[in-house]
N, C-alpha and C positions, 0 to 999 in steps of 0.2 A: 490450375492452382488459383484460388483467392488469394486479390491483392491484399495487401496487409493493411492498408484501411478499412478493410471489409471485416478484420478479424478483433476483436476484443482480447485484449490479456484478460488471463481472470486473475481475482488474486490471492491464488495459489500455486503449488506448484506441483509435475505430478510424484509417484513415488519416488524416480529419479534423480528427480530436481530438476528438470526439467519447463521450461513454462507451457501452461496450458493456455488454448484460443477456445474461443467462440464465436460464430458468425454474431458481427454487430448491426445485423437485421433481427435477431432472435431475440423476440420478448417472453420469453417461456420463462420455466421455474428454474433451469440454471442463469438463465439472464437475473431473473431477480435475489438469489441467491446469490449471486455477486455483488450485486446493489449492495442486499445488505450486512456483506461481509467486509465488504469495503467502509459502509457508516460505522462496522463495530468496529475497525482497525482502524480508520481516524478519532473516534471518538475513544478508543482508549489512547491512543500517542498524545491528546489533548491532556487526556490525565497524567500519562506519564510525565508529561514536560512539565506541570504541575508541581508533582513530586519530586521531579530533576531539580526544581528553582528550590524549594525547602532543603532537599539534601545538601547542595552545594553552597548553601546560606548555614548551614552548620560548619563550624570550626571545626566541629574535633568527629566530622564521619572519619570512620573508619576505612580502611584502602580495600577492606573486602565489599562495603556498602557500595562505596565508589566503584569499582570493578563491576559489581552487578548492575549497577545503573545506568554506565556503558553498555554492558551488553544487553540492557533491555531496550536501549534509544536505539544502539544501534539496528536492532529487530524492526521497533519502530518507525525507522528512518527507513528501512528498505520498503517497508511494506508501503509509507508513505511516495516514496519514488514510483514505486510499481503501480500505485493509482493513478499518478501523474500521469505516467506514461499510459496508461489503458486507456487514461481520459483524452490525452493528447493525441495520441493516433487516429482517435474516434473521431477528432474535431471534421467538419469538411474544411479544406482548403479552397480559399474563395479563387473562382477564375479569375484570371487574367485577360483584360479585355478592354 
């Protein structure tokens, strides 16, 4: 079995829901298809928080507006976690010595 520093979350999930790995020695085209699905899903949560700060600067949104904007942070919060975490595991841990 590969240790789990060796594996990459990707960030997606499979049809399951389930999460998907990748060896984090693979620079192939699913390696860089994660790259850049991970800069599209940071750089939309940038815009969304954007939008989150207008919405919630409006007095009189709506509680359906509101509702929706939860559940689109919340979307973008996970995905934002699930990078963390892909990136984190990747890191090496420095020896001890």
């Amino acid at each position: 079995m590969t240790p789990h520093n060796e594996l990459r979350l990707l960030p997606w999930s499979g049809h399951d829901g389930k999460p998907c790995f990748l060896s984090a020695n693979d620079d192939g085209y699913l390696s860089r298809l994660a790259d850049n699905t991970e800069a599209i899903q940071l750089g939309l949560g940038a815009e969304l928080l954007d939008h989150a700060l207008e919405v919630l600067a409006d007095k009189e949104a709506d509680p359906d507006e509101l509702r929706l904007l939860a559940t689109d942070l919340t979307g973008a919060l996970r995905d934002a976690v699930r990078v963390a975490s892909s990136r984190g595991h990747r890191l090496s841990t420095p020896s001890s010595g």
